[in-house]
N, C-alpha and C positions, 0 to 999 in steps of 0.2 A: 834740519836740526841746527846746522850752523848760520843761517842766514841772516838773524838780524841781531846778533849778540851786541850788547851794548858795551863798550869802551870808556874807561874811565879816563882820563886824562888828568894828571897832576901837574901842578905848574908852580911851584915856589918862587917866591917873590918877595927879594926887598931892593928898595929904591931903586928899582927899574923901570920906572913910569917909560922914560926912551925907549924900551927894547920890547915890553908885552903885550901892547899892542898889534904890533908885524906878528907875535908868536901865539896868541889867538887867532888872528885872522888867516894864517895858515891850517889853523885845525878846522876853522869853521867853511874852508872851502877847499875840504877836502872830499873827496870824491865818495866817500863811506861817511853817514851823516849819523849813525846811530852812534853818537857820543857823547860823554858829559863832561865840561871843562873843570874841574876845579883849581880854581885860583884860592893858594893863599897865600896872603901878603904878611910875610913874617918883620912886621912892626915898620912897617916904613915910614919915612918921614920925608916924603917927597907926594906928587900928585898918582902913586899907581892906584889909589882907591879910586878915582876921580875917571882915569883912563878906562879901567875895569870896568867898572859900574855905568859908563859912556855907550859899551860897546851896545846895543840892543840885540840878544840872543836867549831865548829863553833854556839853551844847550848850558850858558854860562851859571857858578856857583860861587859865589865870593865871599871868603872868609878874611877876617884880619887878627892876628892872635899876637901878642906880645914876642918882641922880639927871642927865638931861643933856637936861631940857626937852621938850616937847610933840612938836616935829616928828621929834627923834630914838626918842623913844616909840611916834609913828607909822609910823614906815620898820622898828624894832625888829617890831613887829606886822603890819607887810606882810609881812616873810620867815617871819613863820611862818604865812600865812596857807595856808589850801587852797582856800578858795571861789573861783569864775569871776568872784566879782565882788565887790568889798570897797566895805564901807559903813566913814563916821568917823563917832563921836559921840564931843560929849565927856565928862566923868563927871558934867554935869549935866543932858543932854540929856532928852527924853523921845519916845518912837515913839507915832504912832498905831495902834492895833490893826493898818490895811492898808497899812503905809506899802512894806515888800518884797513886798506880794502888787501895789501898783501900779506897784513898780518894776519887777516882771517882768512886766505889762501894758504897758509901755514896753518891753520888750526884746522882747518878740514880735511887737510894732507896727512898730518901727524896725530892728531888725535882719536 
């Protein structure tokens, strides 16, 4: 029932081209693959569109919306989300390899 639940991932972004890189490629080689990244890059003016769009993953969703801060970047990427259950990071964060393979050992536990 719980096996292959898909994970949203949110990732807000401005002018982080330096840091979103390393914080994609920690979700994407994490050990639980049924996930979907979305990147939105809240207006930036630097190369994060360039970096993003670089990576080759067809996991990755890249949005760019005019600049209107963090939380609206986040609500922006909840509605496009499709997974049962949405993770936030932000453009500097980093995953452990198991970090959604323990969160779905908590959802099988708990729920």
């Amino acid at each position: 029932m719980y096996d292959n639940i898909l994970f949203s991932i949110i990732i807000p972004s401005y002018n982080r081209a330096n840091f979103i890189k390393k914080t994609i490629e920690t979700v994407l080689n994490e050990n639980y693959q049924n996930v979907e990244i979305i990147v939105v890059d809240d207006g930036s003016k630097d190369n994060t569109e360039e970096i993003v769009l670089g990576i080759k993953s067809d996991k990755i969703r890249y949005f760019k919306i005019p600049n209107s801060e963090r939380a609206a970047a986040r609500n922006y990427g909840t509605k496009q989300a499709k997974g049962e259950y949405i993770s936030f990071l932000d453009s500097d964060d980093q995953l452990l390899p198991n970090h959604h393979e323990e969160a779905l050992n908590m959802i099988r536990k708990y729920h």
